[in-house]
N, C-alpha and C positions, 0 to 999 in steps of 0.2 A: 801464215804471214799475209799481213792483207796486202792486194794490190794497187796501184797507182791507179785514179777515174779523174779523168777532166771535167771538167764541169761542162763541156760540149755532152761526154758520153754520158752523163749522168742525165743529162736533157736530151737528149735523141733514143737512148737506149732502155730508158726507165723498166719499161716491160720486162726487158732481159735481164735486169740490175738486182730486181725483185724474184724475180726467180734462181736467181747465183743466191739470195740471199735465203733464200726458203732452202737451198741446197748448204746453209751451214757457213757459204764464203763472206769474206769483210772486205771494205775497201777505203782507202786516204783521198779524201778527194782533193785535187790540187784545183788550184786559179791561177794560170799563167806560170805552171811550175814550182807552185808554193802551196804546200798542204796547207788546207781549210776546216778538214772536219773529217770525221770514221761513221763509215757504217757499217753497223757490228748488227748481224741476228740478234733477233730475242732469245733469250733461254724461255721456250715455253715449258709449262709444265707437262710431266706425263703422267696419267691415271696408270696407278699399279696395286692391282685387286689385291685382297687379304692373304687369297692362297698364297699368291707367290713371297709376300713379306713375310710370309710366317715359316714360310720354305725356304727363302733367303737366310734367316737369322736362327734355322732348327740346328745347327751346329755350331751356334756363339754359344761361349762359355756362360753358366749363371750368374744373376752379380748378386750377393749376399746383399742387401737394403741396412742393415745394421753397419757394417764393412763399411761402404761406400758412402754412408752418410757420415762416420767418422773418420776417411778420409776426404772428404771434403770440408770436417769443419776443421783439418788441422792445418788445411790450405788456406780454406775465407778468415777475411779480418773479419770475429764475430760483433764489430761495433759496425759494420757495414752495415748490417741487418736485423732490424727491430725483433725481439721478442713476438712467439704468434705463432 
């Protein structure tokens, strides 16, 4: 849940603010007791080498390509999408 930042702490405090935020935290910032705006973390990305995807997903079931491609055309409106 993010928490309440005045807009005093958000100016005096910046340094620390940024660092709560590298730590994953979010905050409302108010002006005279009236939220103004959120700051929310990036979602940054994370590099995850071949091994381990490939060792993540060695225990997903197979998907037949024949199967799956005939459930999906009996889902799609085939007028959605051009011939090709």
């Amino acid at each position: 849940m993010p928490r309440d930042l005045t807009q005093r702490e958000l100016r005096n405090e910046s340094g620390t603010i940024m660092r709560l935020l590298d730590q994953g935290e979010s905050f409302i910032v108010t002006r005279n007791g009236v939220p103004v705006g959120q700051l929310t973390p990036l979602h940054r990305r994370r590099f995850v080498d071949a091994q381990t995807v490939v060792a993540l997903f060695a225990g997903a079931p197979r998907v037949d390509a024949a199967s799956f491609r005939a459930d999906i055309d009996a889902l799609a409106d085939p007028a959605a999408f051009p011939d090709g």
